[in-house]
C-alpha positions in Angstrom: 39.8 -5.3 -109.9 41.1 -2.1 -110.8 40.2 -2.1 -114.3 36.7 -2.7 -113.3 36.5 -0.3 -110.5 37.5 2.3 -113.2 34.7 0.6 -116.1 31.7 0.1 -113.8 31.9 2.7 -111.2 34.7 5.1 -111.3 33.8 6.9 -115.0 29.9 7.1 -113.6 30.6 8.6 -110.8 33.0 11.6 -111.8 29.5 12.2 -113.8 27.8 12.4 -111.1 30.2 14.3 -109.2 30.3 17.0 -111.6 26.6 17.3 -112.3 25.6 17.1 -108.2 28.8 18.5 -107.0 28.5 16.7 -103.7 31.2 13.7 -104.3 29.8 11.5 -101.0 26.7 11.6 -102.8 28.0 10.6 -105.9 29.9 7.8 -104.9 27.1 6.2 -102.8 25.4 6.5 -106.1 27.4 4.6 -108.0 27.8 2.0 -105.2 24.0 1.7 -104.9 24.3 1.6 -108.9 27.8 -1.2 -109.1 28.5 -2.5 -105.6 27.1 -6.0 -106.5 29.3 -6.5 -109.5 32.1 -5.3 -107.8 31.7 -7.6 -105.1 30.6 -10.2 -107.2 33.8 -10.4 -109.2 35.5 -10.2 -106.4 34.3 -13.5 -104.9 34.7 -15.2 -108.6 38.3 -14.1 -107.9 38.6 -14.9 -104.4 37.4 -18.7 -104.8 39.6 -18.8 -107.9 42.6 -18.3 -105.2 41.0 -20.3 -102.3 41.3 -23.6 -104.9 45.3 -22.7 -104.6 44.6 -24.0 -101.6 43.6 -27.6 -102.7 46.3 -28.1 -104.8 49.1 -29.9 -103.2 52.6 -28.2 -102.9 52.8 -25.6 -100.1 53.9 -22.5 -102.1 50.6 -22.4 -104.4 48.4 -23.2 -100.9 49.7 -20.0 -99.4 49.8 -17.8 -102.5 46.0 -18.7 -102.8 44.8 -18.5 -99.1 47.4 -14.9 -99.5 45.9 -13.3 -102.3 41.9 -14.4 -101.7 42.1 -12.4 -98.6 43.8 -9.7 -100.3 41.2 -9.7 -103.1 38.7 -10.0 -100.2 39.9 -7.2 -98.4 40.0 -4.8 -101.6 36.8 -5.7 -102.2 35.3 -5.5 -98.9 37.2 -2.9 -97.3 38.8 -0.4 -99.7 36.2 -0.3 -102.5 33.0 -0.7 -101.1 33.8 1.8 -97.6 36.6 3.1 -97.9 36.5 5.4 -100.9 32.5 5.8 -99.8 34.1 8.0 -96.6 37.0 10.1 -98.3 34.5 12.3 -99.7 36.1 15.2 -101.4 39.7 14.2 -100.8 38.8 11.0 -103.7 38.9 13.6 -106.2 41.5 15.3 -105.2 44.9 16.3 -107.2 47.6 18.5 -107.3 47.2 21.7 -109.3 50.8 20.7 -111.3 48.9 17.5 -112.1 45.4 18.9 -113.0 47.7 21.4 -115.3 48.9 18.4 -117.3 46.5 15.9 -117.1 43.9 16.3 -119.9 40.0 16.9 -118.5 38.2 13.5 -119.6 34.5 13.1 -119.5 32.8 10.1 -120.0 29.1 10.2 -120.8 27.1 7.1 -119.9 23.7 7.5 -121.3 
């Protein structure tokens, strides 16, 4: 999830942060813009894990039912609300960090 949280939405919306300067308006840009394929491979995953649930020993039943809500909750929760309200605080970092962390752009044309 993370890896395409970063692909589809993530590296569009620092774009959009730093040519509107307004990051809630940035991020409910690139949710109007990536929301469906977030959520939509996060229910490929979550039904992957819910057929854990058919198999028949008990330890791959509650890994499945365990990480399909997990998966679920991400998806649901933390991606497609959560980082929609932090506003500014998203993009935030320490000035130490900012100092060594290189400034990456990516242009999505």
């Amino acid at each position: 999830m993370a890896v395409l949280e970063a692909l589809v939405r993530l590296a569009p919306t620092g774009g959009r942060r730093r040519r509107s300067g307004d990051p809630r308006e940035a991020m409910t840009g690139a949710l109007a813009h990536s929301g469906r394929v977030i959520f939509a491979a996060a229910a490929v995953m979550v039904a992957v894990f819910f057929t854990f649930a058919l198999s028949g020993p008990l330890p791959p039943k509650e890994m499945g039912i365990v990480l399909g809500i997990a998966v679920l909750l991400d998806a649901a929760l933390v991606r497609l609300i959560l980082l929609r309200l932090t506003g500014r605080a998203a993009w935030w970092s320490p000035s130490w960090l900012r100092r060594i962390l290189p400034d990456i752009h990516f242009s999505h044309g």
